[in-house]
N, C-alpha and C positions, 0 to 999 in steps of 0.2 A: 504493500500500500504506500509504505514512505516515495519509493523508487517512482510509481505510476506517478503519485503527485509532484515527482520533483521534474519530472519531461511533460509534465501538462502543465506546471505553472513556466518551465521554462522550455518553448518549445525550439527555443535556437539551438539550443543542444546539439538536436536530430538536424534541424539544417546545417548546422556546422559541419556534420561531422559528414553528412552526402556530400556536403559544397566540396568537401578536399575531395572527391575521386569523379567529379563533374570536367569537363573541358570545353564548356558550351558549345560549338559546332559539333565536337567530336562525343560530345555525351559523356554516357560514363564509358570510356574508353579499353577500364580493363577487364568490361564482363569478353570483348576477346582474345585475352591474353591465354595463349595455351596451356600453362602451368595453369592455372586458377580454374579453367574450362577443366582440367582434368581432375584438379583438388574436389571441386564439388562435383563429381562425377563420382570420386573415389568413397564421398562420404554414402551414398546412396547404393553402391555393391555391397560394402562392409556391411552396413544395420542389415541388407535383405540376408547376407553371411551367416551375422549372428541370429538373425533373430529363426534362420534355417537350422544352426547346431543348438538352440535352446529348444525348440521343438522335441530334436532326433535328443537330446539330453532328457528331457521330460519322459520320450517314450522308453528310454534305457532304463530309467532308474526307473520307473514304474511296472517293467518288465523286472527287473532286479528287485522289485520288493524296497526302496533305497527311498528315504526321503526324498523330495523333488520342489521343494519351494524355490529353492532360489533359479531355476529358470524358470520357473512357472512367474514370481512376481516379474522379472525382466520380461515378460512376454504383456504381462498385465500392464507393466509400466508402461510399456509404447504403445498399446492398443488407449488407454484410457490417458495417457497426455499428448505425442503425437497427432498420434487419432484420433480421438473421441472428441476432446478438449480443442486442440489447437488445429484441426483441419476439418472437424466434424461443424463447431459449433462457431469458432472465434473467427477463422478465415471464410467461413461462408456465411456470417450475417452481420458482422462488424464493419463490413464496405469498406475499411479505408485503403484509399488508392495506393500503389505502390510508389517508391520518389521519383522513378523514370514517367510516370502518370502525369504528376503535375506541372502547372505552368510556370513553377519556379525551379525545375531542370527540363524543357522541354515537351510538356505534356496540357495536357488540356482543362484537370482537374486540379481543386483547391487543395493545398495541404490541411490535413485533417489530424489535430490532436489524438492521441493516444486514446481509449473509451471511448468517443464519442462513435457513436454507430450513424453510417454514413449511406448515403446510394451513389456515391462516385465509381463503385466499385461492385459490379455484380454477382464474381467468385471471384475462388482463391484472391483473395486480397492481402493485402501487406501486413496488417494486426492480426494476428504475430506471425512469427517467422516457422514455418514449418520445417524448414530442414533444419537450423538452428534446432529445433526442442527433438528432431529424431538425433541431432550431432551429441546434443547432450545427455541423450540415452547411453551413447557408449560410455560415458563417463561415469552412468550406473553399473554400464557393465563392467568395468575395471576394477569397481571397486569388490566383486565379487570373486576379485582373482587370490588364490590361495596366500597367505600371509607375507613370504617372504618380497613377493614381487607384487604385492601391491601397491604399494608407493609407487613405483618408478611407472608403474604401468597406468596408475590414475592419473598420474603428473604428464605421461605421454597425452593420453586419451584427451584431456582437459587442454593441452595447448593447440591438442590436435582440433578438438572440436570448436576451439577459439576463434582458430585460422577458420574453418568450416563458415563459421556463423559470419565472421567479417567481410567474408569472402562476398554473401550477400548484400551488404554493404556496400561495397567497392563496386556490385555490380547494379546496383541502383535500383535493385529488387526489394529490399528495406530497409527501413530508417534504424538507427542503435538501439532504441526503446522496444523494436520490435523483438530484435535480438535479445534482450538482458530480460524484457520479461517474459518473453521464451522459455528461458531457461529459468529464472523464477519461480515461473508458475507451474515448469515438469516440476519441480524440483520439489516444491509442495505436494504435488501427485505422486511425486516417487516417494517423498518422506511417508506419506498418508497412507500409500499401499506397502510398507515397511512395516508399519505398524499392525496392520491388518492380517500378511504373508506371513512374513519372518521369525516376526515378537513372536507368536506362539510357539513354536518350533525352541526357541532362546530358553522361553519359561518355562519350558516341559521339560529341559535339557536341566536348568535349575533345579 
């Protein structure tokens, strides 16, 4: 709640932060830079990757007789904030236009505050960022990685899905705000199906 208020009371933020990767005639010039066209290409094999070995992991251990929460909740986490949440509900009735949309980088529609529910925008719209909230999945999935290597492997995940999400940015597909409460508001949904998945499994271990 603090973060939404603080890019709706200050909404130059998000123009600022589009304005550096704008070039007026040339737009936003590095949605065709080939590193970056393959970085966000890379982030969308990987989650369809895992979220295929979380599956065939569910079907093991349940064949095995073997506890199965922890792919079961990374399966729930991307269906219900991904999914559900961020491409179900928020990107398909929240209208707002994306920054290459409006007429302050080239486009025809008004820049539209954070919340506010808009019709500049039909679908898939810019509030919030879709790939961003699947990027920051993996950084649920990392943290699921057996003890020793989980540090290095969250710290990876988390820069990785950094790059991911900016990448969006730079390519004028959305504003920062989109981005950070993206990730937010999985982040809420992945804590909330932790508690629901997990916790029991922790307590009964107790």
């Amino acid at each position: 709640m603090a973060v939404s208020a603080v890019f709706y009371a200050y909404p130059g933020i998000d123009l600022t932060v589009s304005a550096w990767f704008y070039e007026g005639d040339e737009g936003f010039a590095l949605q065709a830079s080939a590193p970056l066209v393959v970085l966000r290409a890379s982030a969308e094999w990987l989650m369809r990757a895992v979220a295929l070995l979380a599956l065939v992991e569910i079907a093991r251990r349940a064949w095995a007789r073997r506890p199965w929460r922890g792919p079961l909740w990374l399966l729930a986490c991307l269906l219900v904030g991904p999914g559900l949440m961020v491409n179900g509900i928020l990107k398909a009735y929240w209208g707002r236009p994306r920054p290459r949309q409006t007429d302050l980088f080239g486009g025809e529609a008004p820049y539209q505050k954070v919340w506010v529910v808009s019709d500049w925008c039909e679908r898939n719209c810019s509030f919030v960022s879709g790939e961003a909230s699947s990027a920051f999945w993996l950084v649920a999935v990392a943290l699921l990685t057996p003890g020793p290597y989980r540090t290095p492997v969250t710290a990876f995940a988390t820069i990785y899905a950094a790059a991911v999400s900016l990448n969006r940015v730079a390519f004028g597909g959305h504003y920062l705000s989109d981005v950070v409460l993206a990730w937010l508001l999985c982040a809420l949904v992945f804590l909330t199906l932790a508690r629901l998945i997990l916790m029991p499994s922790a307590d009964k271990a107790e």
